[in-house]
C-alpha positions as CSV (number, residue, x, y, z in Angstrom):
1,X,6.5,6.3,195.1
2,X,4.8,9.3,196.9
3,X,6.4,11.9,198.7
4,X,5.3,15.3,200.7
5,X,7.7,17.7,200.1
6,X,6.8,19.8,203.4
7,X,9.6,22.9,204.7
8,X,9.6,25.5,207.2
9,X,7.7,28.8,206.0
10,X,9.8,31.8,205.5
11,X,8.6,35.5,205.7
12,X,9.6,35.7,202.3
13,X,8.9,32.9,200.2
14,X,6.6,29.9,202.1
15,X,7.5,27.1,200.9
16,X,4.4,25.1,198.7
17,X,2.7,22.1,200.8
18,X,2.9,19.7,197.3
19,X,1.9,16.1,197.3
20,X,4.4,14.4,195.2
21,X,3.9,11.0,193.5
22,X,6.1,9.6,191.1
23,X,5.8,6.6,188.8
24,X,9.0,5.2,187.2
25,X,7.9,4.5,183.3
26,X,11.1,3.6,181.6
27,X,14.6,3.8,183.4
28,X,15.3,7.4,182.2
29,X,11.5,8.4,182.3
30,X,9.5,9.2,185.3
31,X,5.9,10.1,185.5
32,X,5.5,13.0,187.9
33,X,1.9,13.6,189.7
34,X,1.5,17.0,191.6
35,X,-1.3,17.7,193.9
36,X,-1.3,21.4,195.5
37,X,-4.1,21.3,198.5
38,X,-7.0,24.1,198.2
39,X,-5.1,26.3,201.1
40,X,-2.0,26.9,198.9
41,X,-4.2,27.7,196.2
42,X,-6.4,30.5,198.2
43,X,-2.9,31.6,199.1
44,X,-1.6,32.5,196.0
45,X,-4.8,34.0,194.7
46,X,-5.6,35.9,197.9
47,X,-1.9,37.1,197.4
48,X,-2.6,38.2,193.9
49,X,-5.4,40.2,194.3
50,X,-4.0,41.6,197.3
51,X,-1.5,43.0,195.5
52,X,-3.7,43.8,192.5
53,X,-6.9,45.7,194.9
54,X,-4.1,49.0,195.3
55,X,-4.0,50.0,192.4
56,X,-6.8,48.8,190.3
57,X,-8.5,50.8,187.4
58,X,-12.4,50.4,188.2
59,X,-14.9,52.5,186.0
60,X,-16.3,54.6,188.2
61,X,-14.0,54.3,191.2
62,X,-10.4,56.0,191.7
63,X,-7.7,53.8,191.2
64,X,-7.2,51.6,193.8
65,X,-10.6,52.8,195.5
66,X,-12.6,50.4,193.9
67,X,-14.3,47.3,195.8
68,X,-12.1,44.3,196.6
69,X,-15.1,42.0,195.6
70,X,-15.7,44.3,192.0
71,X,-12.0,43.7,191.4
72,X,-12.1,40.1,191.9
73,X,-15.2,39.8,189.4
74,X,-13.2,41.9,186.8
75,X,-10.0,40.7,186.8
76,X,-10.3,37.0,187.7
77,X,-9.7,35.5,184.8
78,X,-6.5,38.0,184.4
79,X,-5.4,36.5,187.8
80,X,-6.4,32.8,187.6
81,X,-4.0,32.6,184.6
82,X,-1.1,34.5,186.3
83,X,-1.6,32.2,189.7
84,X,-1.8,29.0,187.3
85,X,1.4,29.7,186.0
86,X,3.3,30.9,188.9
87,X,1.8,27.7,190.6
88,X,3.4,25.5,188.2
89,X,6.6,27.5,187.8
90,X,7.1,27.3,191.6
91,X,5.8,23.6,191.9
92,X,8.2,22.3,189.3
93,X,11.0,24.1,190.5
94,X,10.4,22.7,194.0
95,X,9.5,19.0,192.5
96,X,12.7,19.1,191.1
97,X,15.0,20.6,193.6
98,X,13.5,18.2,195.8
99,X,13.3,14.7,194.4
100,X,15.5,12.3,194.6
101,X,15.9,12.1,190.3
102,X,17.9,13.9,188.3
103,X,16.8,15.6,185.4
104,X,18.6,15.7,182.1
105,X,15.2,17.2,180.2
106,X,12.8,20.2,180.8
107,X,9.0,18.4,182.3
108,X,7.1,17.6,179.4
109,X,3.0,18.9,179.7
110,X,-0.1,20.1,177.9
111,X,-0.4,23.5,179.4
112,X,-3.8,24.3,178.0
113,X,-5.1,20.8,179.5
114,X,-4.5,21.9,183.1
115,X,-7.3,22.8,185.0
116,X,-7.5,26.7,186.3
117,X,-7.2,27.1,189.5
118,X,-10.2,27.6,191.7
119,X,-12.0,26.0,194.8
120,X,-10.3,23.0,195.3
121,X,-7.0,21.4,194.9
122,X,-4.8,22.0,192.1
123,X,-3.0,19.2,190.1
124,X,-1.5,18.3,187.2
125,X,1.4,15.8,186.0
126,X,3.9,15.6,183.5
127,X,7.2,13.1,182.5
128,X,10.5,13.8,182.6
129,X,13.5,12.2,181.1
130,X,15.9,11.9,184.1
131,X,19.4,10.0,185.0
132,X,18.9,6.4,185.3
133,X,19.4,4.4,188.4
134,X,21.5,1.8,188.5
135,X,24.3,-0.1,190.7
136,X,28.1,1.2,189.5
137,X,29.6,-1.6,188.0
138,X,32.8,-2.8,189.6
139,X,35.4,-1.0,187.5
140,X,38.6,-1.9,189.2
141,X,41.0,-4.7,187.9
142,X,39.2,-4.7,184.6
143,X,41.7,-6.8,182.1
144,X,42.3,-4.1,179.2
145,X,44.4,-3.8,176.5
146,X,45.7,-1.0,175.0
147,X,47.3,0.1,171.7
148,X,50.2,2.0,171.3
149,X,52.0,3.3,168.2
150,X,55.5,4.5,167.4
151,X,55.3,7.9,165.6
152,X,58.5,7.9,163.5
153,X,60.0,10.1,160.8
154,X,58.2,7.9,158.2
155,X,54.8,8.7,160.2
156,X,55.6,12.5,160.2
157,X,56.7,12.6,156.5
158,X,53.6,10.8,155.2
159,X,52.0,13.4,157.3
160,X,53.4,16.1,156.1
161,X,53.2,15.2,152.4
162,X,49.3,14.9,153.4
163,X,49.8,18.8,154.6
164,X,51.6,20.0,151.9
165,X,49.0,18.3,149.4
166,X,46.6,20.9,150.5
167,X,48.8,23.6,149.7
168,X,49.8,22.3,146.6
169,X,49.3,23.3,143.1
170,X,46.9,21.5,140.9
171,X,46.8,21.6,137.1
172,X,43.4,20.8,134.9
173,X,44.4,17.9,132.7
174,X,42.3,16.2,129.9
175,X,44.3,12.5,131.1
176,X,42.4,10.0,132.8
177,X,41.5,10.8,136.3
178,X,43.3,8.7,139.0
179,X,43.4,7.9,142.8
180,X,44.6,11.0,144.5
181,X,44.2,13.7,141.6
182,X,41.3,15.9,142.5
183,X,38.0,16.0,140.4
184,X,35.6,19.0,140.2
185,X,31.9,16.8,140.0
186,X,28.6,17.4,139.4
187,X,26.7,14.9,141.0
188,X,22.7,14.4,140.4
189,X,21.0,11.9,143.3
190,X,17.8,10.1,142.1
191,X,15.7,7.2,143.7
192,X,13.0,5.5,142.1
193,X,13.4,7.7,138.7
194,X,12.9,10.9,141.0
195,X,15.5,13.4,141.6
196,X,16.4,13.3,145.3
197,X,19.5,16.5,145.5
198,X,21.6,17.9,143.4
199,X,25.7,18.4,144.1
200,X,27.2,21.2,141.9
201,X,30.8,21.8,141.4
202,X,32.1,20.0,144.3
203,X,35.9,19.7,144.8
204,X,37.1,16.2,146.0
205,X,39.8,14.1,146.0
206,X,39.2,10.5,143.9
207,X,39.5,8.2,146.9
208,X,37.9,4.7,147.2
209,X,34.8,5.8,148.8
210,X,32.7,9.3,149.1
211,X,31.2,9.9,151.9
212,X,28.3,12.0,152.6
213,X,26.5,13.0,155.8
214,X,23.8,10.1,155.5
215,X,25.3,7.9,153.0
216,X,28.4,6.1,151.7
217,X,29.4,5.9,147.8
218,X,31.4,2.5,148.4
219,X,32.5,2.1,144.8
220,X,33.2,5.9,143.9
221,X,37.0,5.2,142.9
222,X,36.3,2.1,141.0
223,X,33.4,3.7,138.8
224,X,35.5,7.5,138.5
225,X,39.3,6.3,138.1
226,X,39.8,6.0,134.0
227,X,37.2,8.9,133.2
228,X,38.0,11.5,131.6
229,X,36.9,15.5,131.7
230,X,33.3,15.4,130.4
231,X,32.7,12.0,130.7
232,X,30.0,10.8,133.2
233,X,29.1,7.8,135.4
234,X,26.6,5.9,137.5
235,X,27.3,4.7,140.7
236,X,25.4,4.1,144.1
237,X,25.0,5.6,147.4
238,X,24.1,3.6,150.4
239,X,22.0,5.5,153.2
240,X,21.6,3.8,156.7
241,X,18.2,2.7,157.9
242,X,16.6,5.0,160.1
243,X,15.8,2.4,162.4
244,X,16.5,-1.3,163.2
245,X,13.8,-2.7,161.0
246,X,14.4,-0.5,158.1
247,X,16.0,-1.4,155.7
248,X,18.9,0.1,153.5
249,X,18.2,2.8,150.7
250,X,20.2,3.1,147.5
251,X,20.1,5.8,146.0
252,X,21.5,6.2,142.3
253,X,24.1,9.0,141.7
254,X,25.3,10.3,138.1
255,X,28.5,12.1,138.7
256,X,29.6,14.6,135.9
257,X,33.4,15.0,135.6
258,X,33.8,18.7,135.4
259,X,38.0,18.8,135.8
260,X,40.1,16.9,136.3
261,X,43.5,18.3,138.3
262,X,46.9,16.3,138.4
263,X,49.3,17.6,141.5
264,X,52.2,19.2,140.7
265,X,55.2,19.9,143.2
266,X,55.3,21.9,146.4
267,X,57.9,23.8,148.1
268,X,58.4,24.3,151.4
269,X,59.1,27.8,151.4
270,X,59.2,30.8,154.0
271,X,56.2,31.9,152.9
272,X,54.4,28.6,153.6
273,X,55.7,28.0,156.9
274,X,54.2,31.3,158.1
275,X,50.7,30.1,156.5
276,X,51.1,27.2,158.3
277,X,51.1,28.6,161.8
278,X,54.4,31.3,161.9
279,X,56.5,28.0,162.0
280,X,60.5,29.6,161.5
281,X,62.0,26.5,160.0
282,X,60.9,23.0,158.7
283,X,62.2,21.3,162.0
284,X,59.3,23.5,164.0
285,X,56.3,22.5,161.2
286,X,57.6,18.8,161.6
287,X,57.7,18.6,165.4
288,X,54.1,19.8,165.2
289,X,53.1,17.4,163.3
290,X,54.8,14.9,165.6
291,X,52.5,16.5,168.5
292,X,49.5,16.2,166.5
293,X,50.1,12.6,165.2
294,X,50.6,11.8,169.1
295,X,47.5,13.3,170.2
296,X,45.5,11.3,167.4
297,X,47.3,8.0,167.9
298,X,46.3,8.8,172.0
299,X,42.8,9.9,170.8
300,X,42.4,6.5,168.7
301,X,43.9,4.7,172.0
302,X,41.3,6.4,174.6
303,X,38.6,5.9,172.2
304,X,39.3,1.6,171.5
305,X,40.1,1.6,175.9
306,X,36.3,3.4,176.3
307,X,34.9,1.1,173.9
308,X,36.4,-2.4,175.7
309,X,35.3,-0.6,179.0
310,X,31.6,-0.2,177.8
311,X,32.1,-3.6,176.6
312,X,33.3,-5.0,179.4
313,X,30.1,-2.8,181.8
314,X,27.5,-3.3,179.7
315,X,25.6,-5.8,181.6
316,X,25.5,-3.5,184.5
317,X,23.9,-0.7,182.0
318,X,21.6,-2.1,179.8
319,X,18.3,0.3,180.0
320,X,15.8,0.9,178.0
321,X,16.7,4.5,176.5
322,X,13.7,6.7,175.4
323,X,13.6,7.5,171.4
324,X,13.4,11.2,172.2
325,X,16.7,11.7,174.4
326,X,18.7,9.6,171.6
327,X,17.7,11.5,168.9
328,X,18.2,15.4,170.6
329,X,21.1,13.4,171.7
330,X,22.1,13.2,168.7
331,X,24.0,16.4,167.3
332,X,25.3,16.9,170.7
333,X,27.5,13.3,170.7
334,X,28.7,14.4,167.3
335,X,29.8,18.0,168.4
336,X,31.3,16.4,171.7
337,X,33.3,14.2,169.2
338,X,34.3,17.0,166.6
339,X,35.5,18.7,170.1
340,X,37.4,15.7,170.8
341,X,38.9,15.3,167.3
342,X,39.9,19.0,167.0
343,X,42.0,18.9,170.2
344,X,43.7,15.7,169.2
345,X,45.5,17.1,166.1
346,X,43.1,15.9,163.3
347,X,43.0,18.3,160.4
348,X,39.5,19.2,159.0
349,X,39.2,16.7,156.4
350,X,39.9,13.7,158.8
351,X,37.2,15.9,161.1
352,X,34.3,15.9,158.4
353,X,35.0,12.2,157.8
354,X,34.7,10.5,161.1
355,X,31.7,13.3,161.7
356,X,30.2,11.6,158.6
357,X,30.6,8.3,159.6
358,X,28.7,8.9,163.0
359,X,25.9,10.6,161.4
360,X,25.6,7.8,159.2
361,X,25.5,5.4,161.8
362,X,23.9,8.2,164.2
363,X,21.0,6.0,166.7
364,X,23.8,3.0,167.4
365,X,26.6,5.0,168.1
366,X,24.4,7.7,170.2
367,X,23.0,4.9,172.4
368,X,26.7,3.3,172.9
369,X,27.9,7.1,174.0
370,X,24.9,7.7,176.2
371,X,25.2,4.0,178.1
372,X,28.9,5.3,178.4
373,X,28.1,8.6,179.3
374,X,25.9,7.7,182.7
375,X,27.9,5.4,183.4
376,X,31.4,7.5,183.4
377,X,29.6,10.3,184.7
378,X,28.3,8.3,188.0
379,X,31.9,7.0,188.7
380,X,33.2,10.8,188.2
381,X,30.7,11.5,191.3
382,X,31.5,8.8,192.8
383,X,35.1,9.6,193.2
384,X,34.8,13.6,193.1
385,X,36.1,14.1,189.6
386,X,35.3,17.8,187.6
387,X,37.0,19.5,185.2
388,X,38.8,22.9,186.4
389,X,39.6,26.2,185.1
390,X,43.1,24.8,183.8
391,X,41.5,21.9,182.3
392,X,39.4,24.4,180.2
393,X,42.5,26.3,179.4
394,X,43.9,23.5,178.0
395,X,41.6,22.3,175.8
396,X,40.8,25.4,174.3
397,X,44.5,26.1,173.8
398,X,44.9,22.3,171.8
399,X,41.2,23.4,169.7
400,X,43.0,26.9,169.0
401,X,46.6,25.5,167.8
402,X,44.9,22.6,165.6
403,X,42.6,25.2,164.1
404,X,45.0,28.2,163.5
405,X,42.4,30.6,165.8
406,X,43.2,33.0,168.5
407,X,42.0,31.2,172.2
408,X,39.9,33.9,173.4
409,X,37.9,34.0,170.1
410,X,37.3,30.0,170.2
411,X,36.3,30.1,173.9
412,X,34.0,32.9,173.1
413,X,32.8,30.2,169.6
414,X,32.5,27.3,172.5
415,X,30.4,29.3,175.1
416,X,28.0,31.2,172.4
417,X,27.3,28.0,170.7
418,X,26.5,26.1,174.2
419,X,29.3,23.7,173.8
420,X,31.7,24.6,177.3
421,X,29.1,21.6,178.7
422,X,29.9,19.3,176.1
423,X,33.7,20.3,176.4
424,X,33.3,19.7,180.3
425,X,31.7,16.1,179.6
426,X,34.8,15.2,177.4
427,X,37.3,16.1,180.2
428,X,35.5,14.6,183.0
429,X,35.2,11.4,181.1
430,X,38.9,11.3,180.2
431,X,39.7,11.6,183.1
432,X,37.1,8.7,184.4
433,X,38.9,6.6,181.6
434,X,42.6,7.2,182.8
435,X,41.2,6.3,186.5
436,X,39.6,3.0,185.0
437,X,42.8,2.4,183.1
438,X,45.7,3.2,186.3
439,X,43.3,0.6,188.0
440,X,43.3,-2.0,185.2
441,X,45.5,-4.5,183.9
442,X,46.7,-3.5,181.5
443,X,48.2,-5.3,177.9
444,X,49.8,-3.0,175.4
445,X,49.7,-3.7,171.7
446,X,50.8,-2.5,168.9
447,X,48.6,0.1,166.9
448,X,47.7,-0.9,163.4
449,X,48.3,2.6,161.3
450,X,45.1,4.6,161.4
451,X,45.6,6.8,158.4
452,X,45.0,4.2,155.9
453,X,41.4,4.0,156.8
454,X,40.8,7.6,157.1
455,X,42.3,8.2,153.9
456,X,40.4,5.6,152.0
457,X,37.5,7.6,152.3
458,X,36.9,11.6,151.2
459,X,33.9,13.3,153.1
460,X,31.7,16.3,152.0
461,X,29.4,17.8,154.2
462,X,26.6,17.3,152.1
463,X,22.9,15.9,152.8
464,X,21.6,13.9,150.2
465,X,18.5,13.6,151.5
466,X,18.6,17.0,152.6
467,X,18.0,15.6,156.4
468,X,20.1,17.5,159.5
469,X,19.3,17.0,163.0
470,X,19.1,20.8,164.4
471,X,17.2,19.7,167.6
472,X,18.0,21.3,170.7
473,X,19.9,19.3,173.1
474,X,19.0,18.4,177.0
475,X,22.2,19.2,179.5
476,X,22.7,15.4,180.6
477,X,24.7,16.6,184.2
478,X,25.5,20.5,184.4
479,X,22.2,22.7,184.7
480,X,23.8,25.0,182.7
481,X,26.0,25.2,179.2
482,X,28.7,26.9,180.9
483,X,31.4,26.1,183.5
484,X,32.2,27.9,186.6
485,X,35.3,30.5,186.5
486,X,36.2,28.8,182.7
487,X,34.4,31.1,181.2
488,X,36.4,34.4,182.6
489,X,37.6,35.0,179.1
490,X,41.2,35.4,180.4
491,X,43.1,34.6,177.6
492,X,44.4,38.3,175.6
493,X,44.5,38.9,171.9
């Protein structure tokens, strides 16, 4: 494709006279080649030096006295690098203010490879990762079903005992350890004879599994229950391939029982009610518990509808996606997801667990979320969806109640961290999913209990391999990380 990108001139700023060609390499790549004629580039350098020739230091000359041609010969090179890279800053920012694609990554170019500017015309190319085009896929009718659950006392007091268990005390015991008690470990990871990491004096609860952020102890309660203070074990840890034809690592652990701590009983007492959140009576701690198990059982029900939808679309959105974008992709899927879990009522520990089940299974699940992601996003355009200012206050609100903070400090977390874009995803995509769903047909189910699979597993933010993806992240829609008037910090300590 080749297009002239050609304006009327303003007294200002003229607008560039660019040829334009661009070359689709993959779906979300494009190949961008820009030509600027001879006569734009005399422009800008005519336009430098004119404003350089005033007031120009010239041995021998008082400043701004000196020869336009002397001033040329001594400070071309000083220019020809300035009008190079106002060229390209003001080519690039007209390239992509003016094509038809949409960028979701800065251009990607050698600087140092491109040509100075001189007699002739100026050019130089570069890719981009931008949206990919495709036809919307016909989203109405769709044949869903959806799960529902009954949160009932017996939901909220396995819930609570799950609270209370964290404020409990435990007692150091020399019996054997058992599901449930909690274990001080050592842990020492080796592959191939070689030491790999070392855990020291963890704190975690004997569960069936240990999770880790890249890797899975599947048999960590069957080797640890029976063992004593002292006592020590092997076991394995399996880490996920890092690509498709990889295959799986083991990696040997040698946990070290350190303690070994039995629970003892817990009071709900005044005391504990006002660490809890300023709760008056049990009655209040309890209905909040209620809310939260209702926004994780909706959480789990938005999440299985999103999947069935991407199921149900994927024909209609199966592109090649660049290896680049999904891995600086990457961290940001799993904060948008921690954002997600936070504001539907899961405590930390539930949190660091699903967290460490995505990064273990990091490339699939980013690919799934990015299919899902243009394709959500183009029906939200489609149909004039955005978040608003109250949508932000909401969410924050729901982050700030399920993490005990003050709003205006986690809005201030969100924005300095660069996550108000990510939040603004998340609520434009709900509410893309609760469109899809009012135009569905809809079969309700019942909800299989959640909690049993989130508890079979204790995570610990911990890297075996010592591995964390820190990358920076490209804004996939919004040009910047924030979001217009949700960012007045309105709420007051």
């Amino acid at each position: 494709m080749s297009t002239s990108i050609d304006s009327p001139e303003t007294a200002e700023s003229p607008t560039l006279q660019l040829d334009v060609k661009v070359n689709t390499i993959q779906a979300c790549v494009r190949e961008v080649i820009v030509t600027v004629p001879s006569a734009e580039v005399q422009r800008y350098l005519k336009e430098a030096y004119d404003e350089l020739v005033p007031e120009a230091q010239v041995p021998g000359f008082r400043s701004g006295r000196a020869p336009r041609r002397l001033v040329e010969k001594q400070f071309k090179d000083r220019v020809v690098e300035q009008v190079k890279g106002k060229l390209l800053m003001d080519s690039l920012t007209q390239v992509t203010d003016n094509e038809e694609f949409s960028a979701i990554s800065e251009p990607d170019f050698d600087y140092s490879s491109i040509p100075d500017p001189g007699e002739g015309d100026f050019a130089f190319q570069f890719t981009i990762e931008v949206r990919p085009d495709f036809d919307t896929p016909e989203w109405k009718g769709l044949e869903l079903k959806k799960s529902v659950q009954k949160i009932d006392d017996d939901a909220v007091t396995s819930a609570l005992d799950r609270v209370l268990r964290d404020r409990a005390s435990w007692e150091a015991t020399e019996e054997p350890a058992e599901l449930g008690d909690r274990l001080v470990v050592n842990i020492s990871f080796t592959e191939g004879g070689k030491t790999v990491s070392k855990l020291e004096e963890e704190l975690v609860t004997l569960s069936n599994k240990l999770s880790f952020t890249d890797g899975l102890c599947n048999e960590f309660g069957k080797d640890v229950a029976g063992k004593k203070e002292g006592e020590k074990v092997t076991t394995s840890v399996e880490l996920p391939s890092a690509a498709e034809d990889e295959e799986k690592r083991e990696i040997v652990a040698e946990v070290t029982i350190v303690e070994v701590q039995k629970l003892e009983s817990v009071e709900i007492t005044d005391e504990l009610l006002e660490e809890l959140g300023d709760f008056e009576t049990e009655g209040e701690l309890r209905e909040f518990i209620k809310e939260s198990l209702e926004r994780q059982s909706e959480y789990h029900t938005q999440q299985q509808i999103r999947s069935d939808v991407a199921n149900l679309l994927s024909d209609a959105v199966n592109f090649e996606l660049p290896e680049d974008l999904v891995r600086r992709q990457t961290r940001r899927e799993i904060q948008r997801r921690i954002l997600e879990l936070q504001r539907s009522g899961f405590d930390p520990t539930q949190v660091q667990g699903i967290a460490n089940a995505l990064q273990q299974n990091a490339r699939a699940s980013t690919e799934s979320a990015l299919r899902e992601h243009f394709v959500l996003e183009q029906i939200a355009e489609e149909q004039n969806i955005d978040a608003t200012p109250e949508d932000f206050d909401a969410e924050v609100m729901l982050i700030s109640q399920q993490n005990g903070t003050n709003p205006r400090k986690t809005r201030s977390r969100l924005e300095k961290s660069g996550q108000m874009d990510a939040l603004r995803n998340q609520i434009v995509e709900r509410k893309v999913i609760d469109l899809i769903v009012e135009n569905a047909n809809v079969t309700e189910e019942e909800m299989t209990d959640q909690n049993d699979s989130v508890n079979e597993s204790y995570p610990v933010d911990f890297s075996i391999t010592g591995r964390r993806d820190d990358d920076s992240i490209p804004e996939a829609k919004y040009e910047d990380n924030s979001a217009p008037e949700a960012n007045a910090e309105k709420d007051k300590d």
